[in-house]
Every structure is written in structure tokens, then in C-alpha cells.
C-alpha positions, 0 to 999 in steps of 0.5 A: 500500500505504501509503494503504491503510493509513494509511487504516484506522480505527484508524490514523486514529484515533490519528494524530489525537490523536497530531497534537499532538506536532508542535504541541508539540514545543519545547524545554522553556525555551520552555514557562517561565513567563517566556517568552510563547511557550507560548500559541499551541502550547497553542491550536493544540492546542487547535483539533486536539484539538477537532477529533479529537473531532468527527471520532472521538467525534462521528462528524460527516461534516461537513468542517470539522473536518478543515479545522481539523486542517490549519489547526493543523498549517498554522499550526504550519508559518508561525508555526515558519517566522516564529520560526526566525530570532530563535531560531536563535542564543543569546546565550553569554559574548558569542558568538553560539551555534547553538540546535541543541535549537531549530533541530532541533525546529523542522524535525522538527515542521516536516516532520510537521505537513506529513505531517498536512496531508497525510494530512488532506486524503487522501479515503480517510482521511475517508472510512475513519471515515464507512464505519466509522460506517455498518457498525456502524449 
């Protein structure tokens, strides 16, 4: 029942350009101008966005762009997973403190980027946009 509908047209079409909130899904600081972390959720973004526009405005039967919606959210996971341990504790007066804004974000978009892969991967899902496109021809 689920697969069914999660297969629908409308409902892959906004979860494909809804995917980027696991990609940004940070604390706030870490979008700052003085830290450098900001660029690879922006590019990883970047690369889903693209790819939601071939898949949904294009209409391309190709698969690469869904290979790139689960590259991103792939990517998402590793590159979260790498940064957990520099960032699970903050420096405060002396004391080493749990980031827990960061720690639980990080396990949130951990969890939904793997529910995109996932549903990305889902033949029903791609095929449910290709029949959309071949009924209104």
C-alpha cells in the first residue's frame, strides 16, 4: 500500500525537490561565513536539484539522473558519517560539551537521505513519471 503510493506522480514529484532538506539540514553556525563547511551541502544540492529537473521538467527516461539523486543523498550519508566525530563535542569554559543541535541533525538527515536512496532506486517510482509522460502524449 505504501509503494503504491509513494509511487504516484505527484508524490514523486515533490519528494524530489523536497530531497534537499536532508542535504541541508545543519545547524545554522555551520552555514557562517567563517566556517568552510557550507560548500559541499550547497553542491550536493546542487547535483539533486539538477537532477529533479531532468527527471520532472525534462521528462528524460534516461537513468542517470536518478543515479545522481542517490549519489547526493549517498554522499550526504559518508561525508555526515566522516564529520560526526570532530563535531560531536564543543569546546565550553574548558569542558568538553555534547553538540546535541549537531549530533541530532546529523542522524535525522542521516536516516532520510537513506529513505531517498531508497525510494530512488524503487522501479515503480521511475517508472510512475515515464507512464505519466506517455498518457498525456
Amino acid at each position: 500500500m505504501l509503494r503504491k503510493n509513494i509511487a504516484q506522480p505527484t508524490t514523486v514529484i515533490v519528494l524530489l525537490f523536497v530531497q534537499i532538506i536532508p542535504l541541508l539540514l545543519f545547524p545554522p553556525n555551520i552555514f557562517s561565513s567563517t566556517n568552510q563547511q557550507w560548500w559541499l551541502p550547497v553542491f550536493l544540492t546542487a547535483l539533486a536539484i539538477y537532477a529533479a529537473v531532468k527527471i520532472v521538467v525534462q521528462r528524460t527516461s534516461e537513468l542517470w539522473p536518478w543515479y545522481l539523486v542517490s549519489f547526493s543523498q549517498g554522499f550526504n550519508i559518508i561525508s555526515r558519517l566522516m564529520m560526526i566525530m570532530p563535531h560531536a563535542t564543543n569546546n565550553v569554559n574548558g569542558a568538553q560539551v555534547a553538540d546535541v543541535a549537531y549530533l541530532v541533525t546529523n542522524i535525522i538527515a542521516v536516516v532520510i537521505s537513506a529513505g531517498y536512496i531508497v525510494f530512488a532506486e524503487l522501479p515503480d517510482v521511475r517508472l510512475s513519471l515515464l507512464t505519466q509522460k506517455e498518457t498525456a502524449a
